[in-house]
N, C-alpha and C positions, 0 to 999 in steps of 0.2 A: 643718144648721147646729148642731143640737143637739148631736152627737159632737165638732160640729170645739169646740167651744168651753166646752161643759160636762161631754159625754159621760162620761168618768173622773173627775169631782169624788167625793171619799170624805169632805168637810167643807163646812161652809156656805159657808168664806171661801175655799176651791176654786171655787164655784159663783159666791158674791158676782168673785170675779177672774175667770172665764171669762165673765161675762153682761156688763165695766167690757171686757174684750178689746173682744166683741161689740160695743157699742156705741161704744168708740172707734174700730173698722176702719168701721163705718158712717159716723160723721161726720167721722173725718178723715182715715183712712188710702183708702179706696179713690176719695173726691174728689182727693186731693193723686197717687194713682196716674194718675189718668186726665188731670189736669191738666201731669203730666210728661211721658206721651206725647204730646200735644199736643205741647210742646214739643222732643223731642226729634224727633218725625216733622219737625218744620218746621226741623230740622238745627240746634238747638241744644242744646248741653253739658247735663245737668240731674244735680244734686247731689242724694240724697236722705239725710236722717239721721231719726235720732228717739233724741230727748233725754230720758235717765234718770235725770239727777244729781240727787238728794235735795238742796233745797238748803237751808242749817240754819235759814233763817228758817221754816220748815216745821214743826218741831219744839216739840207743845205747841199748832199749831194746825190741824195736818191728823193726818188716821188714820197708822198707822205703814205699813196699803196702801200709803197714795196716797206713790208717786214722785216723780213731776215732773208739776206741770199742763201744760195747754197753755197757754204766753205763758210759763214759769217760767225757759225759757233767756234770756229778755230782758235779766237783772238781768248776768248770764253775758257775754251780748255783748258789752252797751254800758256794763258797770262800775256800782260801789255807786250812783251819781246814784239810781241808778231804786227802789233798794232804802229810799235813806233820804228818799225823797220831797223832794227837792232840787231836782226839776225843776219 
């Protein structure tokens, strides 16, 4: 696990993004894997993405690492309502 994920880091923030990989395939890439097979053995369609768009309300209040959290497509889906706390 070591190689796959930090092995060649040559800087901290190599190693700080290989250990954020790490821990994101743990908590949600390799549950959301196994829960698509599931689904797709039971002979249904299954759609997978993962969302990278920086989005500007971001800016000034996360690191210039961090992408997109998880939930950050929300604002993306279903329009500003979510963004300007309208709901």
């Amino acid at each position: 696990l070591y190689n796959e994920y930090i092995g060649n880091a040559e800087s901290p923030a190599q190693v700080r993004d290989g250990l954020l990989n790490a821990l994101g395939d743990t908590f949600f890439v390799f549950s959301s894997i196994e829960v698509a097979r599931y689904h797709r053995d039971a002979g249904n369609p299954v759609y997978f993405y993962e969302f990278q768009h920086r989005p500007s309300s971001a800016n000034g209040v996360l690191p210039d690492f961090v992408k997109a959290d998880h939930g950050a497509e929300i604002a993306f889906v279903f329009g500003k309502p979510f963004l300007a706390g309208d709901v």
